[in-house]
N, C-alpha and C positions, 0 to 999 in steps of 0.2 A: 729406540725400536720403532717399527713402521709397520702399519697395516701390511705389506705384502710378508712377514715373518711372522706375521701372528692369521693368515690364511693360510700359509705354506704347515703351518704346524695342524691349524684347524683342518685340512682336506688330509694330511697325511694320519691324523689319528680318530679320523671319523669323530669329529665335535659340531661341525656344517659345512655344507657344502650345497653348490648348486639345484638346483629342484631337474629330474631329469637330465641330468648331464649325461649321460649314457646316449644320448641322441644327437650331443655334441651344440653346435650353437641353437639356444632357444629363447624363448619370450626373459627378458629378463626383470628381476627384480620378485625372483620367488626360490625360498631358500629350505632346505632341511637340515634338522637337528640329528647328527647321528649316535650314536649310545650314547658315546661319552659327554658330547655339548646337552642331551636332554638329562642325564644325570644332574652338570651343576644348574640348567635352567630350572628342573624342579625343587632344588634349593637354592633360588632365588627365591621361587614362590616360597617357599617353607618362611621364610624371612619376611616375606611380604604378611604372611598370614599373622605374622605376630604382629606386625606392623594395623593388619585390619582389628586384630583384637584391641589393640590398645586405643584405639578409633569408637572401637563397641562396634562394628561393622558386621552386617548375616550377609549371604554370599548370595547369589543365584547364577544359573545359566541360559541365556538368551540365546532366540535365534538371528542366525546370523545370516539371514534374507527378510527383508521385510518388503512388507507392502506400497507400492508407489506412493501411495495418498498419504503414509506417514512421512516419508521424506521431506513430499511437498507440504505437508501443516507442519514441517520443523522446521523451511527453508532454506533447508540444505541443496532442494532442487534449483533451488534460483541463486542460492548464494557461496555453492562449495565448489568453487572452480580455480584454476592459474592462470595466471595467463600465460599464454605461448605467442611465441615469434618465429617463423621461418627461415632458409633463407632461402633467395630467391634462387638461386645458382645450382646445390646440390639438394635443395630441399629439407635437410637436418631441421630438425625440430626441438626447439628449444624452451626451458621453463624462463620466463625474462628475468626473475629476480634473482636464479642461481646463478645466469649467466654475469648480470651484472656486478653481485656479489664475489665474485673470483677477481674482478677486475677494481671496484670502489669500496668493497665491505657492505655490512647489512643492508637494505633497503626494503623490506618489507613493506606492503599494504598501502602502498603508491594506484594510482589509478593508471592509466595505459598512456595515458599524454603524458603525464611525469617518468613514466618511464623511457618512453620513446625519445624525449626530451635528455633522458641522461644517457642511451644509446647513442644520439646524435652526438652530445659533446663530447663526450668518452671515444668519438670515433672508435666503435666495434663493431667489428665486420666477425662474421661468421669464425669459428676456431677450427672447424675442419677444412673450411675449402679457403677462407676468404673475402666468401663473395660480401654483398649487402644481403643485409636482413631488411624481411619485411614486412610487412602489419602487423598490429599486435590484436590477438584475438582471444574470446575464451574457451577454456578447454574444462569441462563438468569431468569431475575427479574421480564422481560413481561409476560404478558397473553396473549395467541398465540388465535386464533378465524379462524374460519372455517366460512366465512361469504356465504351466497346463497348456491351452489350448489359444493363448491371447496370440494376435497378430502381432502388438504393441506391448512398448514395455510397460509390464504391471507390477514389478517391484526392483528394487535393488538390495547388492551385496552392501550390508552397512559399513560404511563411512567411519565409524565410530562405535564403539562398543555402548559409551554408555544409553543409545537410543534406548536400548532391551530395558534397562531398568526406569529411564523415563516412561513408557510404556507397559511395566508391572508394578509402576509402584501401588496402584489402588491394591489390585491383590494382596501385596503383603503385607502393605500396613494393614490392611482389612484381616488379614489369614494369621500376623504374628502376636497381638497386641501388646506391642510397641508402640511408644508415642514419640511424639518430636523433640530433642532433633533425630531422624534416624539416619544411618548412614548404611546406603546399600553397595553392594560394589562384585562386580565378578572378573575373574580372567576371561577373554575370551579373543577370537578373529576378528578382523576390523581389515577393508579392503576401500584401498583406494588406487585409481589409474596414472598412478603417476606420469606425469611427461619423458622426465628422465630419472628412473630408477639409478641409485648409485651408493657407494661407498658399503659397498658389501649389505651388513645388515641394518646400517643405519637409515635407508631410505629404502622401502619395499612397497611391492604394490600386495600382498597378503603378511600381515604381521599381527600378533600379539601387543592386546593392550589390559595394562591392568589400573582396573576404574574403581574410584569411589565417588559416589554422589549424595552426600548431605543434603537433606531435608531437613529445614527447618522452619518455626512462625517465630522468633526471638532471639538473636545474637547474644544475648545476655546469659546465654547457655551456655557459652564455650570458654571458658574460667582457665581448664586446665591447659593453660598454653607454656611447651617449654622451653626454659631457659636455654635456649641454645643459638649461638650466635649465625646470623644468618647474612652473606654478602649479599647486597641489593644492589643492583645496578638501575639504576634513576636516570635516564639519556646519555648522558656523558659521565655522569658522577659514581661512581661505586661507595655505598658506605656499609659500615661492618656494624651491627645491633642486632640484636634476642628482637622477636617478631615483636614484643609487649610496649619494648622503645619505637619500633619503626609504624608502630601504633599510632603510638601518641604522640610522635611530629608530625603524622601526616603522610608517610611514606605510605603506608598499607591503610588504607579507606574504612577496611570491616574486619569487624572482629574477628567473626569467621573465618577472612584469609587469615588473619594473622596468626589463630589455631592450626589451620590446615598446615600451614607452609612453616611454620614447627615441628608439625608431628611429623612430614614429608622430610625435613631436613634431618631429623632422628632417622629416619628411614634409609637415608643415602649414604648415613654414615655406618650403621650397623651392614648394611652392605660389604664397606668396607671402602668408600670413596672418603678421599683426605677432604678435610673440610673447607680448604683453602683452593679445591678443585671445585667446588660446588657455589654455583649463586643464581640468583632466582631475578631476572629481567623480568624488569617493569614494560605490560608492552600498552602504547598507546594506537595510533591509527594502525599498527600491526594487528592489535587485538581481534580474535573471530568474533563475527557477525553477531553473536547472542553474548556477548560477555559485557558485564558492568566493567568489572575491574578487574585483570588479568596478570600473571606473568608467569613465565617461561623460566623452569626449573632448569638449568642448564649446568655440562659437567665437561670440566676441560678435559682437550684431546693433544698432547703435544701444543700446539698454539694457537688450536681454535676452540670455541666453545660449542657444544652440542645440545641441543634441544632433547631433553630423557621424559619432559611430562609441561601436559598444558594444566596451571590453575587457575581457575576459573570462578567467577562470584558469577553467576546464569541469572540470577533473580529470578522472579518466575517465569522465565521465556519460556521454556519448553512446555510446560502443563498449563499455562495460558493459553498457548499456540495451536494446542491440542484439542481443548477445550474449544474455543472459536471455530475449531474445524471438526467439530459434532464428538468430540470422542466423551467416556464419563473417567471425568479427574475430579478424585477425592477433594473436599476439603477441610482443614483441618483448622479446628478453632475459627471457622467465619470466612476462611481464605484458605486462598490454593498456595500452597508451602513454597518457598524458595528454593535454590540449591546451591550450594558449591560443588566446585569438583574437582579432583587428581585424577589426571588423566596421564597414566605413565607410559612410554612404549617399552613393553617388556625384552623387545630382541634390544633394542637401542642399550639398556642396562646391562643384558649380557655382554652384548661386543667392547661394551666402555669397561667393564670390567674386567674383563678379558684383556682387552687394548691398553690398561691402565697396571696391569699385573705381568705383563712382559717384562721379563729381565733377562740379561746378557752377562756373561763374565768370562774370563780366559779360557772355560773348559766348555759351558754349554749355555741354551736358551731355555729359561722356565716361567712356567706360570707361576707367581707368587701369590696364589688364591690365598684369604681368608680360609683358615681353615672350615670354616663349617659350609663354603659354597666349592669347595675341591670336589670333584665327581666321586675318588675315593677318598675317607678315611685315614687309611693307609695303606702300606705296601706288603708283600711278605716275598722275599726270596730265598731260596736255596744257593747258597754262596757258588755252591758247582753244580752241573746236572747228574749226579752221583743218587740213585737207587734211597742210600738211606737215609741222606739230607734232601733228597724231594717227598720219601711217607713222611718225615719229621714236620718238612711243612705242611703240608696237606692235613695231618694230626690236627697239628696247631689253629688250621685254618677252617676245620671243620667243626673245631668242641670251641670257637669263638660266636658268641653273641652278633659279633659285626662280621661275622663272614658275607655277607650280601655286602657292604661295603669295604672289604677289602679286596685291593689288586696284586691277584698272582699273577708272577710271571716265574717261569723256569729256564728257559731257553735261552742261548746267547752270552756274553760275558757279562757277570756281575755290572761291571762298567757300564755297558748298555743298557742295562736293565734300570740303574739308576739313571742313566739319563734321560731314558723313556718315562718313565715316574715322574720325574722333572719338570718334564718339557708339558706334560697336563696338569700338572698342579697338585699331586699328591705328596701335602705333605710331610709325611713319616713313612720312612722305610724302614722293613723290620728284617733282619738277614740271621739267616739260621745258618750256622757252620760248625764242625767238626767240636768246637768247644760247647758246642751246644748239646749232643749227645752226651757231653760227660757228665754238665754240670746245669743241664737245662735255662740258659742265661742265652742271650741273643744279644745281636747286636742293634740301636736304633741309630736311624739318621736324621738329620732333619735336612729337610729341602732346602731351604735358603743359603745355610751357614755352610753346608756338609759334612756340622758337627755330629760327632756320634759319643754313644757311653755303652752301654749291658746295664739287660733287663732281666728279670726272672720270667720266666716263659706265663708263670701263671697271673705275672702283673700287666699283662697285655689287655686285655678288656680296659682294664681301669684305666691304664693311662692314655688307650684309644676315647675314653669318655672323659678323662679330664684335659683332652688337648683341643677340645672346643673352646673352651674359658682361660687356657693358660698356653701361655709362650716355654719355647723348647727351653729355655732356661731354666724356667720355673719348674717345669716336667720331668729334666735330669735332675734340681737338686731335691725331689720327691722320689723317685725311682732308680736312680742312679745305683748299679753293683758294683761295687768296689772290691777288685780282686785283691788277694792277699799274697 
């Protein structure tokens, strides 16, 4: 399957779609979630949130403009930029590392003579027109804002989510009493000016990020690291080890990563990414500006890998940084705390999971969601649109516990209606018909297989609450009616 099948599905059943399209060509690289895509995004986060529990993690929500002078004491003002190249001919404006990257593979965090230098060998000329490209210059990633009455810009849209909780953390350690390590973290908007916005939701210039930032004075804290084996890719070398081994050869530097990027790799599985799609690049002169030790959690796409979160070992850069530039940062035990961080991009998650759950087969196209990130539930239809089998459903659908998560549909051929359920990811359909009136017993489907069996009308809750933890196998040989 191909991104343009899993848009065509997304624009046709309201999941996202372009931000203003109603106005026809506009700024690009700014998207909306419509019912159904904010359905499964907010159990994404539902997932995430277990994920911050089992972290110990308290939440907050920052704003998402701040003030100039904190940028510049983050040095984000002087150090958050791409570089760009032109060309000279039609003017197209290009980011230099993606452009190069389509043509030689990765090349990250080169300086502008190393780049220029592999434009020149590479003989690449412009992909729209042709012409020559020309100088390479930089391009600041923020969004500059004229807030009140200033001539001059006096704040920006943040860059980054996690600034807000660098910037509250006195507050809450002071307001929760908590001690270290603590780990703060929120969902929130994070806005950057992309060069070239692209790949749907994978590169946006307004997007969702969901951050945690560890504070800590002592690694010797972080014990509970789990056994789970995690693909590390080391420059050229990929090796397969539980964070505890890639510890103690020397792969992972700090304990702390090695904690973080465990309980992360648990997280991307419970998700519902296959584990042998997920691995976490070690990045060196790539690495941002304020990172000791870095790497990039990343989640195969067909044959490329995608960047879903930055991890980060910060040291005390940020409340150092802050500090030097008059602000009051806590300190704890004698000194100013350290941090790591999981820095994940929220839409990036949805679309890969999304993009990773398309299936294809002789009759239709579905979303194969994880049942607990499907927008519904389940389904319930009226096998015809017949008076007494649409009150029967409607009954059924009203005196249910999960009527808010189930999808009626009445209208159009049964046929259709399954493969509308389908094609978004809901996977249990439940069909009420004429046999059901006599003997209150319904029909269930499952998405995947398009097996089915009969259920007792009244055993629907439950087996709506035990198809979170159990497969349609497990589910028919529990509830299965066996006619006589």
């Amino acid at each position: 399957m191909d991104d343009e099948a899993l848009v065509r599905i997304a624009l046709n059943r309201g999941i996202f779609f372009p931000s203003a399209e109603v106005f026809g060509a506009n700024i690009g690289g700014f998207w909306d979630y419509g019912p159904l895509g904010f359905r499964i995004f907010n159990n994404i986060l539902f997932v995430w949130r277990e994920f911050l529990r089992r972290v110990n993690a308290i939440e907050i929500s920052g704003s998402t403009i701040l003030p100039r002078k904190v940028l510049k004491a983050s040095g984000h003002e002087e150090n958050f930029f791409d570089w760009q190249i032109s060309c000279e001919k039609c003017k197209a404006v290009y980011r230099v590392d993606k452009l190069l990257e389509e043509k030689i593979g990765n090349v990250e965090g080169l300086g502008p003579e190393e780049y220029m230098s592999l434009i020149e060998k590479n003989k690449i000329v412009c992909p729209r027109c042709g012409g020559k490209l020309g100088n390479i210059k930089k391009f600041n990633l923020m969004f500059g804002l004229k807030v009140g009455f200033s001539d001059d810009i006096n704040a920006y849209l943040r860059p980054e989510a996690c600034q807000s909780i660098f910037l509250d953390f006195k507050r809450v350690f002071d307001s929760t009493d908590r001690k270290l390590p603590l780990a703060i973290a929120q969902v929130g908007k994070a806005y950057r000016n992309e060069i070239s916005p692209r790949n749907n939701l994978i590169r946006q210039r307004e997007f969702y990020h969901n951050d945690v930032e560890i504070f800590f004075d002592d690694e010797a804290a972080f014990k509970d690291i789990d056994e789970i084996k995690l693909q590390i890719l080391d420059q050229d070398k990929t090796v397969s080890m539980d964070a505890n081994g890639a510890f103690d050869a020397g792969i992972i530097a700090h304990r702390v990563t090695a904690y973080a990027l465990s309980k992360f790799m648990t997280f991307l599985v419970s998700l519902g990414f296959k584990p042998e799609d997920i691995r976490f690049r070690k990045l060196y002169k790539d690495k941002a500006f304020y990172a000791q030790e870095a790497f990039d959690a990343e989640v195969k796409k067909g044959s490329e890998w995608i960047e879903v979160a930055a991890c980060n070992y910060r040291g005390d850069y940020d409340l150092s940084s802050y500090y030097k530039n008059g602000a009051q940062i806590v300190k704890v035990n004698g000194k100013i705390p350290e941090i790591f961080e999981l820095s994940a991009g929220t839409d990036r998650l949805f679309y890969l999971l999304l993009f990773n759950s398309l299936r294809q087969d002789k009759e239709r196209i579905f979303l194969s969601l994880k049942y607990r990130l499907a927008p519904y539930k389940a389904a319930l239809f009226p096998l015809l649109s017949k008076e007494e089998l649409e009150n029967y459903s409607l009954k059924i659908l009203s005196n249910s516990k999960f009527k808010d998560d189930i999808y009626y549909l009445s209208s159009g051929s049964i046929g259709k209606r399954y493969r509308k359920s389908d094609e978004i990811g809901v996977p249990l359909a439940l069909t009420v018909d004429y046999q059901t009136l006599k003997d209150s017993t319904l029909t269930v489907r499952d998405r995947d297989t398009m097996d089915q069996f009969r259920i007792k009308v009244e055993d629907i809750d439950k087996l709506i609450e035990a198809s979170v933890n159990e497969d349609f196998k497990r589910l028919k040989s529990r509830f299965e009616i066996i006619s006589t």
